[in-house]
Each structure stands twice: as C-alpha cells, then as structure tokens.
N, C-alpha and C positions, 0 to 999 in steps of 0.2 A: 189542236193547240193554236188555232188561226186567233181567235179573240184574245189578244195578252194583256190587255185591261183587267180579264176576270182575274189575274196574277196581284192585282196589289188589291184586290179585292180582299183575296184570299191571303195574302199577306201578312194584311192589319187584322185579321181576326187569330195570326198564331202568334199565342203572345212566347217570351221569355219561357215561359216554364213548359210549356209546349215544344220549343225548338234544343232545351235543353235535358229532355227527359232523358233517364234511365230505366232499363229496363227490373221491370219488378225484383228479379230475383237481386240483383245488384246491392238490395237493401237487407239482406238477410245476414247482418253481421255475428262476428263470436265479438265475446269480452275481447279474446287477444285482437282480434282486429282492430277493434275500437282504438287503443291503443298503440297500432303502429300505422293507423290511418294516418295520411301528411295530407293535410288539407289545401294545404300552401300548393301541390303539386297540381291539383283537380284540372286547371286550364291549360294544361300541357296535355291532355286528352281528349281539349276540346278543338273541334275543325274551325279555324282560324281563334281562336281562343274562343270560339262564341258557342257552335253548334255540337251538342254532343251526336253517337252517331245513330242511336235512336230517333232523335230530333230529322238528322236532314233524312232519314228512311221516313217518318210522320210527314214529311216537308214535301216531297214526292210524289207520298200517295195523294195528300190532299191539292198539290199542283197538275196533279192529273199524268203527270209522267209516265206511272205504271202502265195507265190505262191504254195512252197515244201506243205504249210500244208492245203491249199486247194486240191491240188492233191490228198495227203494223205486221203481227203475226211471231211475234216472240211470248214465249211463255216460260216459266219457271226461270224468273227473273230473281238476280241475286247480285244485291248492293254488295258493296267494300269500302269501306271508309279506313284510311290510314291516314294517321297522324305523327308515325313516327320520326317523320323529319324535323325537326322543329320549324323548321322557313317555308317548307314546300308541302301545302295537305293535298291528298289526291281522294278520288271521287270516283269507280269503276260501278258498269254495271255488264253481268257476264247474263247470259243467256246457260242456265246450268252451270255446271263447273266452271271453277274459276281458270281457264287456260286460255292463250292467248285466242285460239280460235273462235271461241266464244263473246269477246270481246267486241260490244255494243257503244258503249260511251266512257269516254276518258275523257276527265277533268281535274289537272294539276292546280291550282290555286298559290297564293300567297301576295301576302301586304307588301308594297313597295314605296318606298319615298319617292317624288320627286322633287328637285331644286329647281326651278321656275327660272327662265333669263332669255327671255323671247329677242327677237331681233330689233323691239320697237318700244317706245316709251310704255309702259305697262306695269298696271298698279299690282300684278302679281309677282313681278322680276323681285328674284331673291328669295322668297318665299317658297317654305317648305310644305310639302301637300302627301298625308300620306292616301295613297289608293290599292284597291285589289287588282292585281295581275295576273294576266289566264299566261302560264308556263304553258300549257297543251290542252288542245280541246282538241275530240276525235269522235263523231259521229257516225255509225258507218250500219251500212244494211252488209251482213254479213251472210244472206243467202242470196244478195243481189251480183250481178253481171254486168260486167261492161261489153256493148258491141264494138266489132270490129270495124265500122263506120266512126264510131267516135272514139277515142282517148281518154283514157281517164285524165282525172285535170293532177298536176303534178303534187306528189305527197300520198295520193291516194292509194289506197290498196282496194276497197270497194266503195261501192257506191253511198252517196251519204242519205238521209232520212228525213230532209228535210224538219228538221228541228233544231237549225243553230240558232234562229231570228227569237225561238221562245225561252233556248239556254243563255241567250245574252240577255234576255229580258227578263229573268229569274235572278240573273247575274248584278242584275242593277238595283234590283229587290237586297240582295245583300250590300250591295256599297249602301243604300237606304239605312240600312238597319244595322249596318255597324258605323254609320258615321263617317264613311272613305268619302275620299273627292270624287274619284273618279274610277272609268274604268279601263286598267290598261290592253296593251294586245301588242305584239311584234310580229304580225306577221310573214313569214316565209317565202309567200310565193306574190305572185302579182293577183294570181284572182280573188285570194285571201283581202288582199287592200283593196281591191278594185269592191267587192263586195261589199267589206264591211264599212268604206267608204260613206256609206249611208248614210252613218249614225257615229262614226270615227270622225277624227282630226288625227293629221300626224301633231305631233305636237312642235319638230322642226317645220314651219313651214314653206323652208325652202323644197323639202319631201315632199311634203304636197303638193308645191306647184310641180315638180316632175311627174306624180302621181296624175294630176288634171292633164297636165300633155299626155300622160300618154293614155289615160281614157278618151281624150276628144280625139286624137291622131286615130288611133284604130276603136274606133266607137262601131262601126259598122263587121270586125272582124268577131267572128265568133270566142267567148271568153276562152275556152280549151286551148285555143289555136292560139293566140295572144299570151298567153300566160306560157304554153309551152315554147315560146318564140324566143319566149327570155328567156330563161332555161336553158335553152338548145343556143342563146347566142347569135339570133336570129334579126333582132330589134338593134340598132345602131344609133348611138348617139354620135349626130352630125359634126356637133362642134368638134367632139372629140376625137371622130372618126376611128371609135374602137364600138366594142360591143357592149352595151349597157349591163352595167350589171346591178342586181337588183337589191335594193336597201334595206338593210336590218333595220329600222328605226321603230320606235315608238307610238303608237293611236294613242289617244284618250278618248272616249264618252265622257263630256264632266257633269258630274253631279252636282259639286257644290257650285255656288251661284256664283262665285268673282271667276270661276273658269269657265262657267256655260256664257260668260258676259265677253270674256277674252277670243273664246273659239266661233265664236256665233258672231261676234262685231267684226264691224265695218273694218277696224286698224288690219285685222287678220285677213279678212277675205282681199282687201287692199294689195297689201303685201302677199300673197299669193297671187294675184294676177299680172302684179310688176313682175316678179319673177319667172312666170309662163315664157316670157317672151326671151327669157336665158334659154329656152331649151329645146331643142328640133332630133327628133326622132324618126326611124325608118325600117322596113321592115323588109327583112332581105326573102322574098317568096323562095327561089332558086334554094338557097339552103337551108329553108324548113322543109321544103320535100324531101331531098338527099338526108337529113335528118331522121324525116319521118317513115322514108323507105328501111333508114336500118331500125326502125323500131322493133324491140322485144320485148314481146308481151310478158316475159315474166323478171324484167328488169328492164324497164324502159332506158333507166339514167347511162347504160350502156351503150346509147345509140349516141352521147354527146362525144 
C-alpha cells in the first residue's frame, strides 16, 4: 500500500451504485413488505448516509486492504459495519471472530461542523465548514511484540501495521466524495501530532506553534521517549515552570480550497512563528528514568 496515488485511481472508477450496493438477496421482497417498506428511512443504514455496507466491503477489496493484511499474515478476515449510532458509524476488521482479541482495525467516523475565527484577518472567519472526523483509529499487529529495550509508544496495546499513512489517504478519498472540507483528528498523545503533523494543521495555531517547539526542542530525542516524557510529566514548560500538559485540540487536512489557502499561506505559517518564541520547553532526564524504572509491562500508566 506504498503507491497511494493508485487510491484515487481506483476511486474514480467506483461509481455511486458500486459504493451503495446491496446484497442480492436483499431484493427478494413479499407483497407485505413492499408495503411496509419506508423508503424515507434507507439513509439511516447507510455509513455516513453515503456507503452501504456491501459497498465499503467492495471498497476494500478493490483498495487492496484485504490483500496488504492477508500478506501481513492474517487470514479469514471479517468486516463489521455499524451504523446504529446515528452521529458516530464505526468500521472494525476482526481476524475470525468478532472478539476483542481478534481485533485488527478500528475506525469510528462521523461529520462534524466547524465555525472558522482564526486569530488573523481571514476571508474564512465566521464561516461554517462541514468536515469528516476520525473519533478513533486503531491499527494494530495483534500477533506482534514489544521488546523490552523499547516501550510501546503510549495508547498502544500492540504493535501497529504500518498502514495509517494509506487509511488517511483512503480517508481523504471520502471527504472527495462526499463533499467535506476537510479532514479532522484530535489527537491524544504527542507522537500522534508529532506524526500526523505531516499532512495536519492544528487549526488553533497557537497549538502549533507549541507543537513546532516542541518538535524542534527534542528533534534529536527518540519519538517513544518524548511522547512518554509527556505522559510521565517529564517535559517542563519553562515559563510556567510546571509540567506541560498535553493539548486536546483539533488538526485539519483541508480539502476544500479557501482552507488549503488559509493552512498553507503565509498569514498562518507567520503567526505560528511569532508565537514559537512564547514558548521554552525542557526535559527533565532524572525523572524519566525514576519513571521508566517503575514501569509495568502490563499497565504502564501505573508507573505515573
């Protein structure tokens, strides 16, 4: 799943009736049915009102999905599509049975507004934008291992599969194709933003520029080490002279063009470098050891 180009390839060739299929038998009605079918209802079944769940099982196979993770050495792979939320559709793929142990990738979804009011004169302030937001994503090698030289990075239970760069790229494929602006993310931890940094903005970007400080400040420390640092209470905000703690806020990827214009221009990266200079960070070694000494491999958050 290295080439993600071949993705909108294969995109523009599934049309509407392709992403919205049911399955054959589905069509086999009585008289009585006919008559207590509510047609009005149909989009309440469908994952984000768009994809039925034949569709994003079609959608999968021909993204190569099944394929990467059969390779990867899982077999007798089984979707679940729920929609029973109306806000929140989720996306599971179990390796056999559906139990949590089996549990290969989790993907929570849902549409989110946002109201736009940047810190700087901007032709988007005010302005309502709706986008798709990842509640949870979870990819994980579930017969893989952590060694006892390294830490798993915080949140994790196993090791992950290297396929989040192709699940956000699949993921922009649907803002495409339904119209969203953008695409959102709250990440949890610091190596979460530190990652998806990439290809994210916060959309505060006073966050950002903290996020820059503290990627340029320990750029040389390994990410495990750094992100548990926060975690553990380890990383010090100078001015403050307490322990940094680490920000719920908002990313965006924008897809529509007066946000890719906002996140991408000069006024924005501006204003994040005026505010780099608000903020000095540090990193206390002494008590990420003492920290990392009491670590417990089968509840690390224990050792804080």
């Amino acid at each position: 799943m290295k080439n993600v180009s071949k993705y909108w390839r294969i995109a523009r060739r599934l049309q509407t009736e392709h992403l919205q299929r049911t399955p054959v038998e589905d069509f086999s009605f009585s008289e009585a049915d006919l008559f207590s079918l509510n047609i009005g209802k149909r989009g309440g079944n469908l994952f984000l009102g768009f994809y039925s769940k034949e569709g994003i099982r079609l959608a999968l196979e021909r993204y190569g999905v099944y394929k990467v993770l059969e390779k990867k050495g899982f077999s007798d792979l089984k979707t679940d599509v729920d929609t029973s939320d109306p806000y929140k559709h989720r996306i599971t793929i179990y390796r056999g049975a559906k139990h949590q142990k089996n549990l290969i990738v989790e993907l929570v979804l849902r549409k989110h507004f946002i109201n736009l009011n940047m810190p700087f004169n901007s032709p988007v302030n005010g302005k309502h934008y709706m986008n798709l937001a990842i509640d949870w994503l979870r990819i994980q090698n579930i017969d893989g291992k952590f060694s006892k030289s390294r830490l798993p990075l915080p949140g994790q239970l196993y090791p992950g599969l290297g396929l989040s760069w192709a699940v956000l790229e699949l993921l922009l494929i649907v803002c495409w194709r339904l119209n969203l602006a953008g695409l959102i993310n709250v990440p949890d931890h610091y190596h979460n933003a530190c990652i998806y940094s990439k290809v994210f903005y916060y959309i505060n970007p006073d966050v950002q520029a903290q996020l820059e400080v503290l990627k340029s400040s320990f750029r040389d420390m390994p990410l495990n080490k750094i992100s548990w640092g926060v975690e553990w209470g380890c990383v010090y905000d100078v001015n403050l002279n307490l322990p940094f703690k680490w920000l719920i806020n908002q990313q965006i990827v924008p897809v529509d063009n007066d946000l890719k214009k906002v996140f991408t221009g000069k006024v924005y990266r501006d204003f994040v470098k005026e505010r780099m200079h608000h903020y000095h960070f540090v990193f206390d070694e002494s008590k990420f050891i003492e920290c990392k000494q009491k670590y417990n491999e089968k509840n690390m958050e224990k050792c804080i």
